[in-house]
N, C-alpha and C positions, 0 to 999 in steps of 0.2 A: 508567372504568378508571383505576387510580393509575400512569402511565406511567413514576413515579421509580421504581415495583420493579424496572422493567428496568436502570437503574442498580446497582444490584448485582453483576451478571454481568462477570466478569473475562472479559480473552482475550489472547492470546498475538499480538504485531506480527510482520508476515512480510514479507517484499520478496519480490514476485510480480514477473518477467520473462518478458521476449520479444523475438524479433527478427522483424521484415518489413519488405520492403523496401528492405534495405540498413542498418537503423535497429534502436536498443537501445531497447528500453521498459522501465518497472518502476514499480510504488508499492507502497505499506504497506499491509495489508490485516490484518485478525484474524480473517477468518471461513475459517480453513482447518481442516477437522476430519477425523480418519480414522473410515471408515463400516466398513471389514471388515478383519480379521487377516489373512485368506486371501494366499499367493502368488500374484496381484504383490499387493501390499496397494491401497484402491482410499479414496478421499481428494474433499471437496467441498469448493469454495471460490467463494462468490463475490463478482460483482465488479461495478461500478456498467456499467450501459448508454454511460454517455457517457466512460469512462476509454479514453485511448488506448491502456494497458497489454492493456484485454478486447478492441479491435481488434486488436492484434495477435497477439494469443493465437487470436482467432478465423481466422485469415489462417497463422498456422505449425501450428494443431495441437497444440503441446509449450509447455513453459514450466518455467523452473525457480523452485523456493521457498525463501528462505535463510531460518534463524531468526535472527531479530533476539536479539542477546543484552544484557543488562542493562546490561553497561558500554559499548552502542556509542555511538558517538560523536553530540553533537546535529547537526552538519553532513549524515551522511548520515540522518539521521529525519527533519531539515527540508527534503533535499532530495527523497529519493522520498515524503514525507509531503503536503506543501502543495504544491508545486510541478504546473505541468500538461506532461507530454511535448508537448504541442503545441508548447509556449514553448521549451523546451530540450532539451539533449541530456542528461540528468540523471547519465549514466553518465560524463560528460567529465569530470569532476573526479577521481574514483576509479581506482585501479588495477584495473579489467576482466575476468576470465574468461569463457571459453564454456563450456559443457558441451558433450559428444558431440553433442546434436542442433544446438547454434549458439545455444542460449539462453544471454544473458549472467549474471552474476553478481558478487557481491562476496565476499571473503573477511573484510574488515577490519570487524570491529564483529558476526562470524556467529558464529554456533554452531556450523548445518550447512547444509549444500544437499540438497534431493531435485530430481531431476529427475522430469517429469510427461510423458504423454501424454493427452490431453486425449480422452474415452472420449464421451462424449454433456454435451448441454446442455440446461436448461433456462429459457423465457423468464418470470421472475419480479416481474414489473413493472418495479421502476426499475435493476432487477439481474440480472445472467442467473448460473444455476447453477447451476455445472460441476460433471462427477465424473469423476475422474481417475486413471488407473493409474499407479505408481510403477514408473520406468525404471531410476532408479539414485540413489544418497544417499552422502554424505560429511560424515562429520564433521571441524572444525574447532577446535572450545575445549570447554571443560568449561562454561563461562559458562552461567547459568541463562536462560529465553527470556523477552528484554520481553514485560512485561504493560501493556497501556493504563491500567490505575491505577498502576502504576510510573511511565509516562510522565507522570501527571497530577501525580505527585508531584513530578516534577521542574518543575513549576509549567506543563505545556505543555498543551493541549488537544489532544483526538484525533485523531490523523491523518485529512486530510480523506475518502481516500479509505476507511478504516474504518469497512466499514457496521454500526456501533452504532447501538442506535435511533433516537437520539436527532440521528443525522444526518440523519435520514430523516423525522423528524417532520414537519419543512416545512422549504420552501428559506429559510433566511435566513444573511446576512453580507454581507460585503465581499470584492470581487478585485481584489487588485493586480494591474494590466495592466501591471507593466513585467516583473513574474516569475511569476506565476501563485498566491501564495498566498493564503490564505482566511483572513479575519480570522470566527470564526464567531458572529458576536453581533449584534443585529437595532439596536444603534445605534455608532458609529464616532465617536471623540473626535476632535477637529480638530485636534490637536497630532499626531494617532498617525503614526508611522513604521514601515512594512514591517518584520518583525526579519529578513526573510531579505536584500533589494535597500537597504534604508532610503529609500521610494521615501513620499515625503510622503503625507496621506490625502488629497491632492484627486488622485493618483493611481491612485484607487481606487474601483471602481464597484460600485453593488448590486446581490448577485442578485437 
């Protein structure tokens, strides 16, 4: 099988959130798609098994979806992109919104927000996936929605949590353990420095 065809395939970057536990989650995701027209409209997205954003998704039920827009900023694509909620609070830097049900949100660098109710799931190996009823949506900017080859063009590699194939092919890269990001390439230059913490490469372990 030639697995560069699947390269081809554009998709659209989304900040998936949630709250549990007292606690904001969120990362960047491109596999959100609408399945039906019908009212309430009804919507799949999924999300890696080990992302703390699908724990707490799993834990509230709800969860809101903002569209990432073109011109947003690279601080918040690096932060809910590369970053692990386990390590931080991802949402502390940002100016914050909830929605009706307590799911947080950003307004800065969106397009729009839909809110979700999370309808049934599926376990999909290294991904569960969801379908979802739409609760409520807001728009924000007229700004057209990041696309992962938009992203690539600004010289960045794919959000780690963006299940494209090619993330999924096999585990390989580097973690910085002082912030969580993923360097995604199967050798690590000795000079290299974190671009998110600047955290040296011998602070950084294989997966």
């Amino acid at each position: 099988m030639d697995r560069a065809i699947l390269d081809q395939f554009d998709y659209g970057l989304y900040l998936a959130s949630a709250a549990a536990d007292g606690k904001f989650y969120g990362c960047i995701v491109n596999s959100l798609s609408q399945i039906t027209s019908s009212t309430p409209e009804k919507f799949s997205l999924s999300l890696s098994q080990s992302s703390a954003t699908k724990k707490a998704i799993d834990k509230a039920g709800v969860l809101s979806i903002t569209l990432v827009g073109a011109s947003c900023p690279d601080n918040i694509l690096n932060e809910f992109g590369y970053k692990s909620g386990r390590a931080i609070d991802k949402f502390s830097k940002f100016d914050t919104l909830t929605d009706a049900q307590g799911s947080p949100y950003l307004k800065e660098g969106m397009v729009a927000r839909i809110s979700f109710r999370v309808l049934d799931q599926l376990d999909a190996g290294s991904h569960t996936l969801y379908m979802l009823e739409v609760i409520d949506a807001e728009a924000f900017s007229t700004d057209p929605v990041m696309t992962v080859r938009a992203w690539n063009a600004r010289g960045n590699e794919a959000p780690l949590a963006a299940p494209v194939f090619r993330t999924l092919d096999k585990k390989i890269g580097w973690k910085c353990t002082v912030c969580g990001y993923i360097y995604p390439k199967e050798e690590l230059p000795a000079d290299y420095h974190c671009p998110i913490c600047r955290a040296p490469a011998s602070k950084f372990e294989k997966l």
